[in-house]
C-alpha positions in Angstrom: 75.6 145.7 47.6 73.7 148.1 50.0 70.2 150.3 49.4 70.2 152.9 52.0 67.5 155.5 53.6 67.4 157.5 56.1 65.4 160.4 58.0 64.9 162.4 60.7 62.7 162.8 63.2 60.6 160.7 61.4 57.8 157.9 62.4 57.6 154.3 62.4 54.9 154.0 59.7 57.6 155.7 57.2 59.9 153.5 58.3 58.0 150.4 57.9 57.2 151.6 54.0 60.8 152.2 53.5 61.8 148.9 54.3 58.8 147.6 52.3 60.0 149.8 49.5 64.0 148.9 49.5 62.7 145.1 49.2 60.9 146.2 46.4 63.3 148.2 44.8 66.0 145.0 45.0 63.4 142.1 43.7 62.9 144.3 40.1 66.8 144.8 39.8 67.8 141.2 40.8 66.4 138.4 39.7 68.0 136.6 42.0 67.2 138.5 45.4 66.0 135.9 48.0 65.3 138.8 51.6 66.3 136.3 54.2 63.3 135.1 56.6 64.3 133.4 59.9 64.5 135.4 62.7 64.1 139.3 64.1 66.4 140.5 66.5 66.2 144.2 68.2 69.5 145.4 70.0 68.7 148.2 72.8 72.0 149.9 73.2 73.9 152.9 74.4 74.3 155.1 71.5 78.3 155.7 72.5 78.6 152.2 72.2 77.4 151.0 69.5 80.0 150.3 67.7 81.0 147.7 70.1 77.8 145.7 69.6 78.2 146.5 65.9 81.4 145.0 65.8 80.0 141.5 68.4 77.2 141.3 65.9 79.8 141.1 63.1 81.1 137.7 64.4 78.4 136.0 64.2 78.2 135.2 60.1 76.3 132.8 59.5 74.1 133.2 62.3 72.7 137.1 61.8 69.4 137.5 62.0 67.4 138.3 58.8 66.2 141.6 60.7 67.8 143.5 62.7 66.6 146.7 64.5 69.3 148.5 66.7 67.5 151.0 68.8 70.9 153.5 69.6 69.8 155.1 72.8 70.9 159.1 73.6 69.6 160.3 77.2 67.7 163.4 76.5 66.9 162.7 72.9 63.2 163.3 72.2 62.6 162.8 68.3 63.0 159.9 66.5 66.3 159.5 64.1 66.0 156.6 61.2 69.0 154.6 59.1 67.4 151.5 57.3 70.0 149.1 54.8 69.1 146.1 52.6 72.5 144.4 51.8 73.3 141.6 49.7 76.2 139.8 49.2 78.3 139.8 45.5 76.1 137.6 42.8 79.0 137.7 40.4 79.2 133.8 40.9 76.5 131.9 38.2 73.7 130.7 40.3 73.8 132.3 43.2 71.1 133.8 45.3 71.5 137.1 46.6 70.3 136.6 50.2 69.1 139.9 51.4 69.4 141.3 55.1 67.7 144.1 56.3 68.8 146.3 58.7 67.2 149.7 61.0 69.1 151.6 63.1 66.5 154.0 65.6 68.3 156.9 67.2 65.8 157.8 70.8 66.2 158.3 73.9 65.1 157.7 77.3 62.1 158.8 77.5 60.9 156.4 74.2 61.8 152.9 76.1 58.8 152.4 78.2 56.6 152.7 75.0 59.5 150.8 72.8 57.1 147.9 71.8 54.7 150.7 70.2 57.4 151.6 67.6 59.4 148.9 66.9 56.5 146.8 66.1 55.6 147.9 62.8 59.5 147.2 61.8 59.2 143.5 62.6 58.2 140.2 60.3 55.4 139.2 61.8 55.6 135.8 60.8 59.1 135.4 62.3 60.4 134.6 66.0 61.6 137.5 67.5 64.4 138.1 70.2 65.1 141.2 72.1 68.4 141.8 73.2 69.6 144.7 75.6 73.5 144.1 76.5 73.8 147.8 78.6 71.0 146.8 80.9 67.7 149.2 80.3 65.1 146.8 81.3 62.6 149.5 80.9 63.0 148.4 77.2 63.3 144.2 77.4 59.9 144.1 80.2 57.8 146.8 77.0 59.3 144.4 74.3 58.2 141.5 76.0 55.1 141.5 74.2 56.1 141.5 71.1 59.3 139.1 71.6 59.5 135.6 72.0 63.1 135.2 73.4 65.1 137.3 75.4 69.1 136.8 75.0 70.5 138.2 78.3 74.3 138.1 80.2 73.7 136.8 83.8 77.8 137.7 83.8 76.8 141.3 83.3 75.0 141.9 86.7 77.4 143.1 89.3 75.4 140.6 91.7 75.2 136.5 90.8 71.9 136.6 92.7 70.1 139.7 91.2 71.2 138.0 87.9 69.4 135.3 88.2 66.5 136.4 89.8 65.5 138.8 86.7 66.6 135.6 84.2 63.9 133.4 86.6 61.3 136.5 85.9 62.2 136.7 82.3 61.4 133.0 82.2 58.0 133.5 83.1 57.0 135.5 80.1 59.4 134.5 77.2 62.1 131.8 76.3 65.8 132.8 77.9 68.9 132.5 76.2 71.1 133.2 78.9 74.8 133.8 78.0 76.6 132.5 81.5 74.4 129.3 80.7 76.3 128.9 77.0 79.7 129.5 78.6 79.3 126.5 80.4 77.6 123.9 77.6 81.3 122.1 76.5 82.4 121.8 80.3 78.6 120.4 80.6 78.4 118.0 77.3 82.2 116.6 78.3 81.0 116.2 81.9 78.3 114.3 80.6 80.5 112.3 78.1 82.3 111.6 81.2 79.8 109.4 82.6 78.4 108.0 80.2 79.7 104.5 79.6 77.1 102.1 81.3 80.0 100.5 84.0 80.8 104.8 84.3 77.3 105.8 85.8 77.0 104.0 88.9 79.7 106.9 90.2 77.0 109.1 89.7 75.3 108.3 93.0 79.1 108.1 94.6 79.8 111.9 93.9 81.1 113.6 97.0 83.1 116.7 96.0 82.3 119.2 92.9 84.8 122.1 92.0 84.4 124.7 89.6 87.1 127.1 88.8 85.4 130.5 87.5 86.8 134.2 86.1 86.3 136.0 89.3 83.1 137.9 87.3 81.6 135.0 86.2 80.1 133.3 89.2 77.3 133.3 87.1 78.2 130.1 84.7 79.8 128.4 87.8 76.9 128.2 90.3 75.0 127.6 86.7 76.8 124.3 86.3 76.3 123.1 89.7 72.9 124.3 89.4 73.0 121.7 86.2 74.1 118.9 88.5 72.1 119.0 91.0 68.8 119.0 89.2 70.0 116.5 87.0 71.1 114.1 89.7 68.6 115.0 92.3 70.2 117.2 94.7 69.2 119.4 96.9 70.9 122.7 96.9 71.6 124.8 99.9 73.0 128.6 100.4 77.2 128.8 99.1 78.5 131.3 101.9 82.0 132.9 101.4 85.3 131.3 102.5 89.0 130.5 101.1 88.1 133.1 98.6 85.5 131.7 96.9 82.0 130.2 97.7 81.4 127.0 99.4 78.5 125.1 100.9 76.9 121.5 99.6 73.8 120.0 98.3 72.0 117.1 99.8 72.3 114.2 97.9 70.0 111.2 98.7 72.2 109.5 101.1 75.2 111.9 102.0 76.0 115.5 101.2 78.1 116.7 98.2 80.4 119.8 98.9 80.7 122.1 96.4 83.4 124.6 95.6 83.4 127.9 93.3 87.1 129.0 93.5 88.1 132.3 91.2 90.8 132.5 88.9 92.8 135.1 87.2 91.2 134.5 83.3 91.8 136.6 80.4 88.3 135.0 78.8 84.7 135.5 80.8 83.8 131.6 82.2 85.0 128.4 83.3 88.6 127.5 83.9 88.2 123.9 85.6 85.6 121.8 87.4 86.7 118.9 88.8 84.4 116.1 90.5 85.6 113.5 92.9 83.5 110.2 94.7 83.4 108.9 97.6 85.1 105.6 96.3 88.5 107.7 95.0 88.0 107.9 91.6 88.1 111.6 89.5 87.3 113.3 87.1 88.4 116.8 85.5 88.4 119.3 83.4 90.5 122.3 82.8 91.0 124.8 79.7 94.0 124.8 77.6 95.2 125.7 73.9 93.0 123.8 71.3 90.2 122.4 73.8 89.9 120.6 77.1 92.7 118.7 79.3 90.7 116.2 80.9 91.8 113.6 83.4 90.4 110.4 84.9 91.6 109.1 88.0 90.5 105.0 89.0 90.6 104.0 92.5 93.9 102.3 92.1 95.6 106.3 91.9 96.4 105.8 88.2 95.3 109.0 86.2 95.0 109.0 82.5 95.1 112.6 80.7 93.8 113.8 76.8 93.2 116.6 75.1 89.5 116.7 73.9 90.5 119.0 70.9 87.9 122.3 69.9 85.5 121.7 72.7 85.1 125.7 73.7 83.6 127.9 71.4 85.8 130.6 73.1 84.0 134.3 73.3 83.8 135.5 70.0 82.1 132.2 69.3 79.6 132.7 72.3 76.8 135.5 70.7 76.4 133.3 67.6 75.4 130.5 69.2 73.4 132.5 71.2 71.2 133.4 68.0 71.3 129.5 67.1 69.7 128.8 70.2 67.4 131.5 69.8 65.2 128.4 67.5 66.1 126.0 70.0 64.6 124.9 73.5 66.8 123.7 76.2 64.8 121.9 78.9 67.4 122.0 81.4 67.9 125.6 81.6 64.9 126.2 84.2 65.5 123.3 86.6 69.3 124.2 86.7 68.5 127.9 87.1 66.0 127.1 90.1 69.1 125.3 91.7 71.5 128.1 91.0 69.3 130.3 92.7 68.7 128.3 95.9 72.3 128.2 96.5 73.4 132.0 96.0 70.0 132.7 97.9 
């Protein structure tokens, strides 16, 4: 069930009172009308594709955001174009609550994203965190809504450089949480990795670890130097530059008593990420890692050669998964973003 206005050229005050006024209109004609109150989220994309995002955003479900602003941006557009929805879901069922979710679409262009905070402010629950997401780049847009937003969800994947990636998610960080996509793609590799070691006999190979290789999409350097970047600060290395070679990146980290060599190496992927990483000690023994249908193939090799193999079954979210749980986290903190971001940086520096 949908309430709908709309106007144009209109003003951010009127559309502010005609969100106030659909909520009203629902409360007196359900009883049961709940608005949902958790989280704002404002989308700053290309007008020609919005119906991409539209469709992303339709994946997540459970996760949408209570409130979401979509600012649908058309270079040389100078007045300002408003569509605001409350929908509900079907209260046919006895005892249900009708959990509202409002919606704004702003039609501007250009020329409005420098002042963006000045108009989308009024359309936001102040009492909610609020996330600012901008998937087509315009950072004119994220560094004005800064100020008003508390996270920013970002795509280190979706900078044509690894290094000018992370260098704006590192000044982003400054200033607001960062939920960084790349980062997300690599969480099951990083939770079975962690799995991995974590029998008390297990985690004495920590400190034996001599080679690291990650296989990557050849786009998403990104969540592979992010995983390393993970490694080292959790285990104390220190990072040094990758350089090209053997068609990938390679260089090492200095561990406390002998270096660690670390390989990116691309593959041919259908899905943006991680294909393998595979980590190997000084004593023989191995562990890996690599994506197949249903989860995970991992292997263990003991010093004695013999390998054992499993399937850890639904540990990737896959990439219609991904923007969902980038709204979960939106509520969540992740201490080990920063530290393994610092580390990614020194070694695509």
């Amino acid at each position: 069930m949908d309430d709908v206005w709309g106007e144009r050229d209109t003003t951010p005050a009127r559309i502010e009172a005609a969100l106030r006024e659909l909520v009203k209109r629902r409360h007196l004609s359900e009883q049961a009308f709940v608005p949902a109150r958790v989280l704002n989220l404002v989308v700053v994309a290309d007008r020609e594709f919005r119906g991409e995002v539209e469709n992303r955003l339709e994946k997540v479900r459970e996760s949408h955001p209570s409130r979401l602003v979509l600012c649908a941006v058309e270079p040389g557009r100078r007045t300002l174009d408003a569509v605001a929805q409350m929908a509900t879901p079907d209260t046919s069922r006895p005892g249900a609550l009708a959990v509202g979710r409002e919606r704004v679409e702003l039609r501007l262009g250009t020329k409005h994203l420098p002042k963006l905070d000045t108009i989308v402010d009024p359309l936001l629950m102040s009492d909610l965190a609020t996330m600012v997401w901008s998937p087509h780049g315009h950072p004119e847009a994220v560094d004005a809504l800064s100020r008003l937003a508390q996270i920013a969800l970002i795509d280190s994947h979706d900078e044509p450089a690894v290094g000018r990636g992370l260098t704006r998610a590192a000044s982003l960080s400054e200033r607001v949480y960062v939920v960084d996509l790349a980062w997300l793609r690599s969480a099951p590799w990083r939770e079975r990795l962690a799995a991995a070691f974590d029998p008390p006999p297990l985690r004495g190979m920590l400190g034996q670890i001599s080679k690291v290789t990650v296989r990557h999409r050849e786009d998403s350097v990104a969540a592979a130097v992010l995983l390393c970047g993970w490694l080292a600060s959790r285990l104390g290395w220190r990072p040094e530059g990758l350089m090209s070679g053997r068609g990938g990146l390679r260089g090492h980290a200095r561990a406390r008593r002998h270096e660690v060599t670390v390989a990116l190496e691309p593959m041919q992927m259908n899905a943006p990420g991680l294909d393998g990483v595979a980590i190997e000690t000084a004593s023989g023994t191995a562990v890996s890692l690599d994506r197949a249908p249903g989860g995970l193939r991992s292997m263990r090799r003991g010093r004695d050669g013999r390998e054992e193999h499993w399937t850890v079954l639904g540990a990737s979210r896959g990439e219609s998964g991904i923007l969902g749980e980038g709204v979960r986290q939106a509520l969540l903190r992740d201490p080990t973003y920063r530290p393994a971001l610092a580390a990614a940086q020194a070694m695509v520096a």
